[in-house]
OpenMM code with the backbone's topology and positions (N, CA, C; nanometers):
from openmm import Vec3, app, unit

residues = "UNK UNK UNK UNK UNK UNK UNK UNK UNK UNK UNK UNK UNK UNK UNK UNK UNK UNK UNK UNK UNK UNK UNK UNK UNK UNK UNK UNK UNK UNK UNK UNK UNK UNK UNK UNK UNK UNK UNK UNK UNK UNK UNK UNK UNK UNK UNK UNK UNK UNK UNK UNK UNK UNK UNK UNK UNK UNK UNK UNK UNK UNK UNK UNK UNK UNK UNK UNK UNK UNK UNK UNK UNK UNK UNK UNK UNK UNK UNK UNK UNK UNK UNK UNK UNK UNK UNK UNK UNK UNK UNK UNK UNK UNK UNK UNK UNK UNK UNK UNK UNK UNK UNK UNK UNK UNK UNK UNK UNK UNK UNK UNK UNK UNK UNK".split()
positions = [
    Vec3(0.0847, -0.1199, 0.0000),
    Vec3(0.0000, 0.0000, 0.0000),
    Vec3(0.0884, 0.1251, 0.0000),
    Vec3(0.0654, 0.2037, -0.0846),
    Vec3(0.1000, 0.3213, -0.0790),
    Vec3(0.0740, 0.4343, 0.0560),
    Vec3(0.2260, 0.4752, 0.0840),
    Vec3(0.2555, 0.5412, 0.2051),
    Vec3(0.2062, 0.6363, 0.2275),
    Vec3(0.2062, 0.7420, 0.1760),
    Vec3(0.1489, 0.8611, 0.1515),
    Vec3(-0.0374, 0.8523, 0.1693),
    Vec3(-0.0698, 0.7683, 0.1157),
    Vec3(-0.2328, 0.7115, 0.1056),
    Vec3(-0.2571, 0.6538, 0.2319),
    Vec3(-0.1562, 0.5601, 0.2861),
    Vec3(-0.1994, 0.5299, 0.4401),
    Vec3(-0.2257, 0.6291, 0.5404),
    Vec3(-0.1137, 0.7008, 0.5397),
    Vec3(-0.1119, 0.8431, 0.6304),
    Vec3(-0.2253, 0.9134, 0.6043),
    Vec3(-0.2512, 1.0076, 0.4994),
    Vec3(-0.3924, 1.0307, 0.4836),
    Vec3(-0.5121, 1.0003, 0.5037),
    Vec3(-0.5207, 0.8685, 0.5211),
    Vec3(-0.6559, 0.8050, 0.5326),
    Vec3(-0.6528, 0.7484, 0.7249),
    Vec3(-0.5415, 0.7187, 0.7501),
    Vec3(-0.5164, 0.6831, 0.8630),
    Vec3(-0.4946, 0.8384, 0.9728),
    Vec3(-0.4658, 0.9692, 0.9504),
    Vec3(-0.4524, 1.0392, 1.0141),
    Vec3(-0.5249, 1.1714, 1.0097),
    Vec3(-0.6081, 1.1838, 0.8984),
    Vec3(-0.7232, 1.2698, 0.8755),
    Vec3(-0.8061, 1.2554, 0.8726),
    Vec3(-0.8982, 1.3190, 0.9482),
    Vec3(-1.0438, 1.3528, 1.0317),
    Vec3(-1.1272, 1.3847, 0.8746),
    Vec3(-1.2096, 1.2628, 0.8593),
    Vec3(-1.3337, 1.2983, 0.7885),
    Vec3(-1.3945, 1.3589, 0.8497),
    Vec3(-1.5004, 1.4834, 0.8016),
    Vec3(-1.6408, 1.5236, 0.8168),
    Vec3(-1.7339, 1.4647, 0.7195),
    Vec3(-1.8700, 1.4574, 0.8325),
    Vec3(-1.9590, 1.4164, 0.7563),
    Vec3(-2.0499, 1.5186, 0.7131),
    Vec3(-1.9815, 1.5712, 0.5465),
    Vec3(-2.0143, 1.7119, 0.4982),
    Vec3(-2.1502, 1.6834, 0.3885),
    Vec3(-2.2003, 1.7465, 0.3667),
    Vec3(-2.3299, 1.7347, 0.2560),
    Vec3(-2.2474, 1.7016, 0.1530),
    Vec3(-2.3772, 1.6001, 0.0419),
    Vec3(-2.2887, 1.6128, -0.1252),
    Vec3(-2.3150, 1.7138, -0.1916),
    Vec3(-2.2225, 1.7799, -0.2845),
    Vec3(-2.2250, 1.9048, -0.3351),
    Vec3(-2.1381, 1.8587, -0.4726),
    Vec3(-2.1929, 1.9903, -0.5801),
    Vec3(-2.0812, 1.9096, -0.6978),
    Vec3(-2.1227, 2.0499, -0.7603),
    Vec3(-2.0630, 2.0967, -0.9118),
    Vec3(-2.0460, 2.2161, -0.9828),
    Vec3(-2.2010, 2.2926, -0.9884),
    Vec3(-2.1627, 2.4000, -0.9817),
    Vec3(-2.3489, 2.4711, -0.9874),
    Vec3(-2.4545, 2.4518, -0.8694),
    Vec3(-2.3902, 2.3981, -0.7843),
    Vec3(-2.4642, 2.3976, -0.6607),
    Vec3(-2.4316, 2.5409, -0.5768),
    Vec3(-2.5315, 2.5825, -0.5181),
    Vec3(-2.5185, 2.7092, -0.3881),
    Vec3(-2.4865, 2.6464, -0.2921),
    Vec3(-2.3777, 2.7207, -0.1951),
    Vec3(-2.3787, 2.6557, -0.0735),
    Vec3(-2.2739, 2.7455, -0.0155),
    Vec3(-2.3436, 2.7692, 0.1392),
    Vec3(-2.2931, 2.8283, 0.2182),
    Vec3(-2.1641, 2.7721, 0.2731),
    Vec3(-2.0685, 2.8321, 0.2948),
    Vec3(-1.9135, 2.7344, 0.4162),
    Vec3(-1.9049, 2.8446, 0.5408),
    Vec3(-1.9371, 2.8152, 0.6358),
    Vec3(-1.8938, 2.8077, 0.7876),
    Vec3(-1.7879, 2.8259, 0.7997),
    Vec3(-1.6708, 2.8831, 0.8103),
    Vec3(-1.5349, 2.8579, 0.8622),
    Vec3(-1.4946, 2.9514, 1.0121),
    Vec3(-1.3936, 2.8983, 1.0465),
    Vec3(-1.3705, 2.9840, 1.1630),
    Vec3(-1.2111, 3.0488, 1.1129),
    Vec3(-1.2506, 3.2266, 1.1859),
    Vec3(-1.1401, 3.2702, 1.1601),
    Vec3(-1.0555, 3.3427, 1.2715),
    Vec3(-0.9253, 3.3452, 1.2865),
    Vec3(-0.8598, 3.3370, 1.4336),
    Vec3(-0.8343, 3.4948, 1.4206),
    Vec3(-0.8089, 3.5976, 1.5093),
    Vec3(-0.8068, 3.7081, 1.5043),
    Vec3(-0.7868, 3.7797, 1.6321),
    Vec3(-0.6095, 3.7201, 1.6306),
    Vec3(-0.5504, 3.7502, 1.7790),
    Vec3(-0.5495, 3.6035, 1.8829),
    Vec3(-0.6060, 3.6327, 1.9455),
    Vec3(-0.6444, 3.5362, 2.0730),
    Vec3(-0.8022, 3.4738, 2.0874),
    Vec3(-0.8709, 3.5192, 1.9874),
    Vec3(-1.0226, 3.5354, 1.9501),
    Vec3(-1.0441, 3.4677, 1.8184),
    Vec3(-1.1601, 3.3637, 1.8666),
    Vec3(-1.1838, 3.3014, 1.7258),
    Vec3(-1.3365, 3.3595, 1.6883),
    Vec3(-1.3727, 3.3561, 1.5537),
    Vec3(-1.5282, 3.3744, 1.5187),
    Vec3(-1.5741, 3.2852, 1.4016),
    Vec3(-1.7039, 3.2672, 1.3480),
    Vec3(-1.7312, 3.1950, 1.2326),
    Vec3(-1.7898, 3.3085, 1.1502),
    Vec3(-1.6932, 3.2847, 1.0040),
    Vec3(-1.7446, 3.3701, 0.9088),
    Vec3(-1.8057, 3.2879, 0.8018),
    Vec3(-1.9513, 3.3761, 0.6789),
    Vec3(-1.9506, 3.2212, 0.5827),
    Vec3(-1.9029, 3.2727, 0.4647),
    Vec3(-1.9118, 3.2027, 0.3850),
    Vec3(-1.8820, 3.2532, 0.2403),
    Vec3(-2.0216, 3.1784, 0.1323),
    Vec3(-2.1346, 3.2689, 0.0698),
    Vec3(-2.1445, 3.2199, 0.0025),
    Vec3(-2.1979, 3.1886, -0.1482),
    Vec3(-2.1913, 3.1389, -0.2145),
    Vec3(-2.2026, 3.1223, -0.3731),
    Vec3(-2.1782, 2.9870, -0.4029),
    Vec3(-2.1707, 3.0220, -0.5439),
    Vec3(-2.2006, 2.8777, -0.6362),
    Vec3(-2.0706, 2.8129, -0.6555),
    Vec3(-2.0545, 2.7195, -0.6317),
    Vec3(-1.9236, 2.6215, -0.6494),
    Vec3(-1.8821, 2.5591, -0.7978),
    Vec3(-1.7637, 2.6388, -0.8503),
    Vec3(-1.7080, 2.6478, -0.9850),
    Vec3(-1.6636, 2.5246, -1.0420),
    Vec3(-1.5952, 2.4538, -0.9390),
    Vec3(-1.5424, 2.3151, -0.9363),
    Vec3(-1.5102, 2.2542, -0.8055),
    Vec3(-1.4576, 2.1111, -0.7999),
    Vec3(-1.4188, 2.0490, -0.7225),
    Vec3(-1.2623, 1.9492, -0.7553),
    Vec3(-1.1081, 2.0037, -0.6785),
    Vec3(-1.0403, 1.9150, -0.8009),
    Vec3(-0.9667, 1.8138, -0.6451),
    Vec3(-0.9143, 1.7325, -0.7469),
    Vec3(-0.8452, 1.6307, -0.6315),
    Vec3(-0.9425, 1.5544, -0.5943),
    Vec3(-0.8814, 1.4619, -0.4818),
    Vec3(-0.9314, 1.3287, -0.4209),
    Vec3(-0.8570, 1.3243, -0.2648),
    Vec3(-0.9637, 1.2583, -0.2140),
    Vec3(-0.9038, 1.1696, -0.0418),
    Vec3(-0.8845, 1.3446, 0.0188),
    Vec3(-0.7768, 1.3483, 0.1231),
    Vec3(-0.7479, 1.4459, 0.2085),
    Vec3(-0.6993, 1.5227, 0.1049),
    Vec3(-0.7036, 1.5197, -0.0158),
    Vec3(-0.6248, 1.6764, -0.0819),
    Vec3(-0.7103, 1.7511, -0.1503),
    Vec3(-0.8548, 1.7149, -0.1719),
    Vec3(-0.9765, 1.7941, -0.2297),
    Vec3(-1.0068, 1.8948, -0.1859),
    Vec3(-0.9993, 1.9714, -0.2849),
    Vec3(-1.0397, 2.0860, -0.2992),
    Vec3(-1.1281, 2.1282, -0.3885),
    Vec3(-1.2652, 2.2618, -0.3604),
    Vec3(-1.3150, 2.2788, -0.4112),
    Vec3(-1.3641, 2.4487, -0.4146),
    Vec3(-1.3988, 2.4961, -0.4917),
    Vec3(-1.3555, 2.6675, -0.5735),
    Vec3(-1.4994, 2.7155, -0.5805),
    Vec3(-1.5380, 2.8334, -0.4710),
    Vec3(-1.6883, 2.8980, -0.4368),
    Vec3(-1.6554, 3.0280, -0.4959),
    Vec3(-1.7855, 3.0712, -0.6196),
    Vec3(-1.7373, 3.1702, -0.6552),
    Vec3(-1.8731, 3.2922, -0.5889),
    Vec3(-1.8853, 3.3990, -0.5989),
    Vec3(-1.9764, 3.4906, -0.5211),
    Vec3(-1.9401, 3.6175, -0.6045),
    Vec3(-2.0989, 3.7048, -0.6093),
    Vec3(-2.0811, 3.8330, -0.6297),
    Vec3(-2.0349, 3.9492, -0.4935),
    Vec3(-1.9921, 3.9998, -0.5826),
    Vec3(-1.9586, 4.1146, -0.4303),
    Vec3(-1.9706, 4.2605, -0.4956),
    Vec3(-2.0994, 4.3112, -0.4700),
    Vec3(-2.1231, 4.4587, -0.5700),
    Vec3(-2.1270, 4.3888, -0.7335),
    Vec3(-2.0087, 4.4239, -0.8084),
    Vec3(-1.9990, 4.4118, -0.9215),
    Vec3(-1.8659, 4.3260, -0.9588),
    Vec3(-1.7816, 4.2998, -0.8714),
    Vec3(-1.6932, 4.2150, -0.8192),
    Vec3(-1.6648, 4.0931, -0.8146),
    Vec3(-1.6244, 4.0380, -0.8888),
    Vec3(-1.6585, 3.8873, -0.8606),
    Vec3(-1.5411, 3.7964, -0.7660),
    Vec3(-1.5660, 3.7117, -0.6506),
    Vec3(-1.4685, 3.7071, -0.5331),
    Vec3(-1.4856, 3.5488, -0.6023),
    Vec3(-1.3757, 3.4723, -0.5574),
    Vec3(-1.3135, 3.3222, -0.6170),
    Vec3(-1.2364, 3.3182, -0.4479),
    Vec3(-1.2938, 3.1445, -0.3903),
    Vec3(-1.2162, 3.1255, -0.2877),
    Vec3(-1.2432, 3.0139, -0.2872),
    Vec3(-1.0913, 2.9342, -0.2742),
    Vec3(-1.0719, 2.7965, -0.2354),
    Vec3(-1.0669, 2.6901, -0.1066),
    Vec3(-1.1383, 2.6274, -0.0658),
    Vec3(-1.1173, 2.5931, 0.0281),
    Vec3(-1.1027, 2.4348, 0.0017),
    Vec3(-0.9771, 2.3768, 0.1347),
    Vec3(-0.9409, 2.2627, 0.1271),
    Vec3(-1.0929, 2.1892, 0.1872),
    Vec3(-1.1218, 2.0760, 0.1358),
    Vec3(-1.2655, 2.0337, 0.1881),
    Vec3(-1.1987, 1.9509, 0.3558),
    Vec3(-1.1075, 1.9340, 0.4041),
    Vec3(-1.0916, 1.8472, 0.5355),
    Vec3(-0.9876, 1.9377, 0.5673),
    Vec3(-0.9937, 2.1065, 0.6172),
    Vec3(-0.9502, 2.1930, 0.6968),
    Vec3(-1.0013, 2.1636, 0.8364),
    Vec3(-0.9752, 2.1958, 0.9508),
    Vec3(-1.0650, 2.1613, 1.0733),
    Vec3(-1.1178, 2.3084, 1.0635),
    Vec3(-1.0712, 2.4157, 0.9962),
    Vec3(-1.1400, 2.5661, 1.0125),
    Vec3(-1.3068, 2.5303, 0.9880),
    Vec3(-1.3057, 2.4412, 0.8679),
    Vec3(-1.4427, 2.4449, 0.8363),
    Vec3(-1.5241, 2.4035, 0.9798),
    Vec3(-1.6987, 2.4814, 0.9512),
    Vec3(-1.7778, 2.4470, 1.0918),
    Vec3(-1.8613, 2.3366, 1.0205),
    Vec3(-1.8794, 2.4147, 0.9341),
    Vec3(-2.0359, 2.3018, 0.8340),
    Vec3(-2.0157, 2.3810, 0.6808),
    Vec3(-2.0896, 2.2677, 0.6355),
    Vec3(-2.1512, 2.3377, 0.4757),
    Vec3(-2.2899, 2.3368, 0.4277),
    Vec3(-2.3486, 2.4494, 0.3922),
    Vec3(-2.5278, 2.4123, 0.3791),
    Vec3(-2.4997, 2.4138, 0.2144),
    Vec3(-2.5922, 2.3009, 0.1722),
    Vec3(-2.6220, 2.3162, 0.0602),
    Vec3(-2.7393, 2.4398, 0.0095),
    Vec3(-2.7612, 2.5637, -0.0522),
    Vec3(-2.9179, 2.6005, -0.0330),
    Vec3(-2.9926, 2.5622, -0.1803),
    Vec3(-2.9336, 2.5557, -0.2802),
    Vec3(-2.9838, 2.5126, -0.3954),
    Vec3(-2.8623, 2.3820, -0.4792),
    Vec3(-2.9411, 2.3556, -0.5549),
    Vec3(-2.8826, 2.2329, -0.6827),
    Vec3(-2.8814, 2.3225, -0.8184),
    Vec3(-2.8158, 2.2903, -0.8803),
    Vec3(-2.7849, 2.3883, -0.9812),
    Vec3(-2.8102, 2.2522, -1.1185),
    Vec3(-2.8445, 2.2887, -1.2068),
    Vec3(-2.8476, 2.2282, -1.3742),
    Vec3(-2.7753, 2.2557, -1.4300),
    Vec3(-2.6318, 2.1933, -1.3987),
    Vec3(-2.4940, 2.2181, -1.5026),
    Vec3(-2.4581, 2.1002, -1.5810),
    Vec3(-2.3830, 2.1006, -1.7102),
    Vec3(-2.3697, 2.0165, -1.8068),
    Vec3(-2.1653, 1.9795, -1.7660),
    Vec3(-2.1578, 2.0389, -1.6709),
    Vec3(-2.0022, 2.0031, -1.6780),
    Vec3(-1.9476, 1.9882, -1.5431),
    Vec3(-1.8350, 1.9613, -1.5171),
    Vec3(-1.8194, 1.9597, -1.3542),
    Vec3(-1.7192, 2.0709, -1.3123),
    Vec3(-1.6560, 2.1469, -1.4355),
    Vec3(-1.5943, 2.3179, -1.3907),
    Vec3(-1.6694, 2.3899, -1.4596),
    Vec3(-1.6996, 2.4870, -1.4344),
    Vec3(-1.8146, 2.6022, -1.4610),
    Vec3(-1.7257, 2.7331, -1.4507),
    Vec3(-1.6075, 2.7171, -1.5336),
    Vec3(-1.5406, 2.8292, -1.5323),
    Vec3(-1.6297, 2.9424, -1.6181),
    Vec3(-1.6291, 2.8907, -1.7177),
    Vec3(-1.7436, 3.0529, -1.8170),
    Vec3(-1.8124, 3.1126, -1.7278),
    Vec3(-1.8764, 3.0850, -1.6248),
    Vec3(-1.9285, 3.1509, -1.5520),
    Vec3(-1.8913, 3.2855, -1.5319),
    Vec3(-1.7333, 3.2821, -1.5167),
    Vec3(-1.6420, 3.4049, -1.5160),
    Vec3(-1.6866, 3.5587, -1.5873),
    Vec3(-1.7166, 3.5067, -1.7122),
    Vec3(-1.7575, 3.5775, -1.7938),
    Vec3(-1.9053, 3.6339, -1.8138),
    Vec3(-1.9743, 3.5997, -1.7300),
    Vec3(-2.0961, 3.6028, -1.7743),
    Vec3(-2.1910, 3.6833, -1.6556),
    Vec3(-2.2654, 3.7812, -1.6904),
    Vec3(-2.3239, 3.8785, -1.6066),
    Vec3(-2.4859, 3.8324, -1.6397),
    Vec3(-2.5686, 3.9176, -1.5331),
    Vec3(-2.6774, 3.9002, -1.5592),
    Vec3(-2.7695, 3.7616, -1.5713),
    Vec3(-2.8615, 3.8280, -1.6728),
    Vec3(-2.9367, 3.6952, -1.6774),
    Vec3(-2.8686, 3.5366, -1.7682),
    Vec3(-2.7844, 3.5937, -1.7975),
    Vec3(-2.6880, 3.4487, -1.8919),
    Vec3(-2.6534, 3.3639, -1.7647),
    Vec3(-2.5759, 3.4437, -1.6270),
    Vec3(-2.5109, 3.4361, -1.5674),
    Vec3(-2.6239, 3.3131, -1.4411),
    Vec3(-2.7561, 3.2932, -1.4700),
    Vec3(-2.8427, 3.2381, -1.3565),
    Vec3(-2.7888, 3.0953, -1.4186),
    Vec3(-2.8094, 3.0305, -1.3108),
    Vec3(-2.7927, 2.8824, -1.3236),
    Vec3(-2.9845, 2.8062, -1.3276),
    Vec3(-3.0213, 2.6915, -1.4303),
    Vec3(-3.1349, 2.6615, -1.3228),
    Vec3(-3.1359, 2.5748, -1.2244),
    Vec3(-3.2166, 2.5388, -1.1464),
    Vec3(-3.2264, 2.4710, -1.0351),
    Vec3(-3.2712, 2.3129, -1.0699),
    Vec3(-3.1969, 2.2379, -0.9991),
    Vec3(-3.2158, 2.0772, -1.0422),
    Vec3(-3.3479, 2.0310, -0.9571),
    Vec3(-3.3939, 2.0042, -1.0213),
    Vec3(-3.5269, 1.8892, -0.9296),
    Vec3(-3.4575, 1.7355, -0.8488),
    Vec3(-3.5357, 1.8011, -0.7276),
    Vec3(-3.4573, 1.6741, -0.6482),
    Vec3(-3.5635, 1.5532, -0.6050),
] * unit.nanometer
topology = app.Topology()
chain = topology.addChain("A")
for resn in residues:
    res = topology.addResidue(resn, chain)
    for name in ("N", "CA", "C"):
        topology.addAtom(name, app.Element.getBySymbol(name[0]), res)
């Protein structure tokens, strides 16, 4: 067995996080340290992609801000994270949703998947 794969699986803390995948909304919980003082901040928007596997996944929440568009990565098995809410399912044809980048307005809506 591969060493590197033992350690990982043998020394990192799963959460038992919602399933989520490209074009989904979803809020992230994280905690942020600030001095001697911790707080929970969220972040949230539609999730661009998801890359990697096991303890090295990562996955890319993108959000408006004014007119701004904010891109933030988070490792999915940080202990910062508190939780993740899913609030919608999104109807995407791909599993990176980079064009999104580009796209304002009404191009820019995703629709919503029937669950």
């Amino acid at each position: 067995m591969d060493l590197v794969k033992y350690v990982q699986e043998s020394f990192v803390e799963k959460k038992d996080l919602p399933s989520f995948s490209a074009g989904d909304t979803i809020t992230v919980y994280y905690q942020i340290k600030e001095g001697e003082k911790t707080r929970t901040q969220f972040f949230r928007g539609v999730v661009i992609q998801r890359k990697g596997s096991g303890s090295s996944e990562t996955f890319t929440i993108r959000k408006m801000s004014g007119n701004i568009g904010v891109e933030r990565i988070f490792p999915l098995n940080i202990p910062a994270i508190e939780k993740i809410e899913v609030n919608k399912r999104g109807k995407v044809r791909r599993a990176r949703i980079f064009y999104q980048r580009e796209r304002t307005g009404k191009s820019a809506r995703i629709k919503e998947r029937r669950v």
